[in-house]
N, C-alpha and C positions, 0 to 999 in steps of 0.2 A: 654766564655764571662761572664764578672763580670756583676749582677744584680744589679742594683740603685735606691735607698728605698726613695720612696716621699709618703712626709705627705701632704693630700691635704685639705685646708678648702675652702669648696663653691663648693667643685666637683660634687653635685646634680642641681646648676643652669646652666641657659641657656648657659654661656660660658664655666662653670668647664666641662659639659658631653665632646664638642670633644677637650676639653683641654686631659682629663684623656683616651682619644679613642686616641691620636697624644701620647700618651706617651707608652702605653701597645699594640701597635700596632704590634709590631715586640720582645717582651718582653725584653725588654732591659730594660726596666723601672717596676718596683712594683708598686702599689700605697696605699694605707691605708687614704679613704677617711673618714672625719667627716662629719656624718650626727644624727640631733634628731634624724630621724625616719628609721630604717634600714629595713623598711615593705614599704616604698613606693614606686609609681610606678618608680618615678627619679632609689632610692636606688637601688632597681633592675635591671633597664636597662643596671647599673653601673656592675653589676657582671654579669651581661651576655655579660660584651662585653671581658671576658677573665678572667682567675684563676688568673693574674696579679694584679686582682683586689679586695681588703678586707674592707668592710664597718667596722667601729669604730664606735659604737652610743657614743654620748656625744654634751656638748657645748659646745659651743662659748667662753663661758662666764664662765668656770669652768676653772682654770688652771690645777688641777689635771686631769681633761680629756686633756687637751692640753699638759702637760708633759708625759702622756701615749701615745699620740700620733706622738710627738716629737721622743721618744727615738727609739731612734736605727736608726732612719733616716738618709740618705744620703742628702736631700733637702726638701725645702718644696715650697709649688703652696698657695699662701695665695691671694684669693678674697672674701672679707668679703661684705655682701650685705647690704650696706649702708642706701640703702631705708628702710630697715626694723629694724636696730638697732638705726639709728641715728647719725649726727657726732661724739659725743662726746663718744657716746661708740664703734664707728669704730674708730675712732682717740688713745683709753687709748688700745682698745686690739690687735691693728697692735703693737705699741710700747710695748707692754707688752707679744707677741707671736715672734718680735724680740729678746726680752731680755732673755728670755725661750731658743732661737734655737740657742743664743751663746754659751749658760750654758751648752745646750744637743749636744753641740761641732755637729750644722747641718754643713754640706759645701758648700749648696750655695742655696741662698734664692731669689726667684721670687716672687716677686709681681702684682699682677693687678692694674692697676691705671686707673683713670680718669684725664683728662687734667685740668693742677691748673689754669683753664681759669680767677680765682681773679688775681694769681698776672701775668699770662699772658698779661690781660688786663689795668696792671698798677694800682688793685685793687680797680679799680671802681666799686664801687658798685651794678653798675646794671649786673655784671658778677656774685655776688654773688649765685652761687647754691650749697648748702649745700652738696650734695651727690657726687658734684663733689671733691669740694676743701676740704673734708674731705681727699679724696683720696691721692689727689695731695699733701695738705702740709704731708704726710704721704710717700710718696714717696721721697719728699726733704728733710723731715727728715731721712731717712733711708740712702739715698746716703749721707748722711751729718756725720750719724753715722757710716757707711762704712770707711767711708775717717780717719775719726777721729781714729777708731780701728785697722786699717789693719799695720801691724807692732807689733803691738804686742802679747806677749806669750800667753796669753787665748783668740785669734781671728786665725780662718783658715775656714774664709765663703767668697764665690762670691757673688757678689749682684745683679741682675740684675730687670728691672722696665719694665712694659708688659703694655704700655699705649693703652686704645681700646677706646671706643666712642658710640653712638647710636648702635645698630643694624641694619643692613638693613630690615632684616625680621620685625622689628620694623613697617616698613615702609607698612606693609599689613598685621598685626594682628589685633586686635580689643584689646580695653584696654590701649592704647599707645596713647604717646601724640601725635603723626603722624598718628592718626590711620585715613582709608579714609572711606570715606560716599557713597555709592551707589544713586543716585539722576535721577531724570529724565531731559532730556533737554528740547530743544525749542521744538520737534521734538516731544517728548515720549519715545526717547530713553533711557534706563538705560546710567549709565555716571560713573566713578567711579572719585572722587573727593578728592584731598589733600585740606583741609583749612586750613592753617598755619599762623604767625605773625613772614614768612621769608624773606618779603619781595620775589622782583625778583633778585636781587644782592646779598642773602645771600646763603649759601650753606653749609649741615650737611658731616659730615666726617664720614660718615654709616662705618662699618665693617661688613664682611662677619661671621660668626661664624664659618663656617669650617675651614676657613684659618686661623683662631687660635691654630687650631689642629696643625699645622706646626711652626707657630711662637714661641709657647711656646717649643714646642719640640726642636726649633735651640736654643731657650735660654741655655736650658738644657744641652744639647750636647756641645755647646759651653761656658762653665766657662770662656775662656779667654777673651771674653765680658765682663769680668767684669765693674761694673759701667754704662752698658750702658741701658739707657732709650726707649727703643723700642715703637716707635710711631705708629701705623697702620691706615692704612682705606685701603678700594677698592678706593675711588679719594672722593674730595670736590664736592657731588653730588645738583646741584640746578634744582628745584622740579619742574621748567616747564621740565626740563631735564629726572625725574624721572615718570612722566607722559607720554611725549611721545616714553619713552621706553619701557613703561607700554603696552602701546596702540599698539605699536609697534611689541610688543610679542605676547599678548592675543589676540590682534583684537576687546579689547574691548575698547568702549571713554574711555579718560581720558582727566582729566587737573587740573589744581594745580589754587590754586584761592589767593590771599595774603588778611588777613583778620587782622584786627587791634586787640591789647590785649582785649580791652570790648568785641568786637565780640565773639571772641575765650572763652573768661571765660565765657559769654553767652550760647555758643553755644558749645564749641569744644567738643574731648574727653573727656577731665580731668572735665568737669565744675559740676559736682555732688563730685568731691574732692577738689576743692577750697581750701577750709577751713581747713581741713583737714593737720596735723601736715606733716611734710617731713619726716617720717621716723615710721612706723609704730606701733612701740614701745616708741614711745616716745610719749611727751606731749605738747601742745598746749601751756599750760602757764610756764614751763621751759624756764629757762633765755637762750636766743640764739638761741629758736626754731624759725624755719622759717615754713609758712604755707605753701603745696602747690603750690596753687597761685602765692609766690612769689618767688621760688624756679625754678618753672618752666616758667616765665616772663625772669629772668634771663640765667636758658638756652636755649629759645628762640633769646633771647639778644647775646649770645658767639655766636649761629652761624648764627643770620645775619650781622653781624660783622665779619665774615670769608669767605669769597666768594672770590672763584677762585684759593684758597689757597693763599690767605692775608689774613692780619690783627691776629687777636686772636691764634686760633687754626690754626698749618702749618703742613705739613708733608713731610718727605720725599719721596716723590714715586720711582726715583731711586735705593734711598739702599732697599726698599722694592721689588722691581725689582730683585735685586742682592740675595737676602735671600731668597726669595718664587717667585723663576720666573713663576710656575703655577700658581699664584696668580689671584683671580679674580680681573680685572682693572675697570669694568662698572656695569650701573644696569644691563644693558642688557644682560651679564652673569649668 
């Protein structure tokens, strides 16, 4: 069995680990992940889950590291962490780590994507979240440059688009903009608490993070997908939904409370980042920066504008059915 060399960037974050664990599982696949720091705890986890696996230290942002990492590749897994570099420079080094994996003759390039909830939603502006539609017009542009190259003599890449979404786990860590509040009730019970501005009719399109492991793995396996944009969730989960399945499991209260945008900047997780640039490397007074605040209004805005799978964000559950029938379907999995 022929060995298949993927260059992977983002394989220390929360989705790259069982991306890069669903690919070196049965060694069929290599990986050669880019990491700054090849001493950290991520970096390491990464090489104990298999000899499959080779840390690269380099950046993002250096193309010399990027064509050493490039070459001799079979594929590559590109998710570039937009909250931290910013659109503009996740937007110039997708297109610019594209233009690279033609020249280093890759044959078939996966991307991660966010849903281009702008022009989803008919580019109204209150859809506008910068970390997302960085992604998304960056995904239309690729299937766009796909379309445009294939035929001819210096193109022989697949393309294929690995769209995810929120985290479920999202959904009970601390730090996140869903994160919940432990409270007491009428009673003096502890209570565990969603305060969101998702209304009760809106509903987030959570993804499992394991089940990525499988996804991106069918990508792989399957080139003759080519072009095709792979959309995921566990289902359009809406938060009184998510509560009492909470409560359900644990045995602990729960309930989901809908709280208006001044509440929530008042009050919620994020309200100590407000102000605070959308991308953590980047700058407040740079032209086209969004803050924060208004970053995260808007993807509050895509999914309560999505509920029940209408309107904005849809998905197929079906063909997701048919790809990953173990798939998990509920929170309650």
């Amino acid at each position: 069995m022929s060995v298949s060399k993927v260059f992977v960037v983002g394989g220390t974050g929360a989705q790259g680990i069982p991306v890069i664990r669903g690919l070196v599982s049965d060694g069929r696949y290599a990986v050669k992940v880019l990491t700054r720091d090849a001493t950290s705890t991520r970096a390491k986890h990464l090489l104990s889950l298999g000899p499959q696996v080779e840390l690269f230290q380099g950046t993002l942002t250096s193309e010399e590291d990027l064509r050493k990492g490039l070459e001799g590749r079979d594929g590559i897994f590109l998710n570039i962490d937009g909250f931290t570099v910013g659109e503009k420079v996740e937007m110039f080094w997708t297109m610019r780590i594209y233009e690279l994996a033609v020249d280093l003759r890759v044959k078939h390039f996966v991307f991660s994507n966010l849903d281009y909830a702008l022009r989803k939603g008919g580019y109204n502006p209150k859809y506008r979240a910068g970390h997302y539609d960085a992604k998304g017009r960056m995904a239309d542009w690729l299937l766009g440059q796909h379309k445009l190259n294939k035929g001819k003599a210096f193109y022989d890449m697949t393309m294929a688009i690995f769209t995810t979404g929120p985290y479920i786990e999202m959904a009970i860590a601390k730090g996140t903009p869903m994160a919940p509040t432990v409270e007491k009730d009428e009673d003096g019970q502890d209570v565990v608490i969603w305060r969101a501005p998702l209304t009760e009719h809106g509903a987030v399109p959570h993804v499992y993070l394991d089940d990525c492991a499988h996804y991106v793995r069918w990508l792989f396996d399957n080139p003759d997908q080519d072009g095709i944009d792979l959309e995921v969730a566990v289902d359009h989960i809406h938060y009184t939904d998510l509560a009492a399945a909470f409560e359900s499991v644990t045995g602990c209260k729960a309930r989901f409370v809908d709280v208006s945008f001044e509440e929530y900047w008042a009050e919620g997780p994020m309200r100590s980042q407000a102000s605070a640039p959308a991308g953590h490397q980047t700058n407040v007074n740079e032209a086209g920066a969004m803050l924060v605040q208004d970053n995260f209004t808007a993807f509050w805005n895509i999914w309560r504008d999505s509920g029940r799978n209408k309107g904005v964000v849809q998905r197929d559950y079906a063909l997701l059915d048919k790809i990953h029938p173990q798939r998990v379907r509920s929170v309650e999995q």
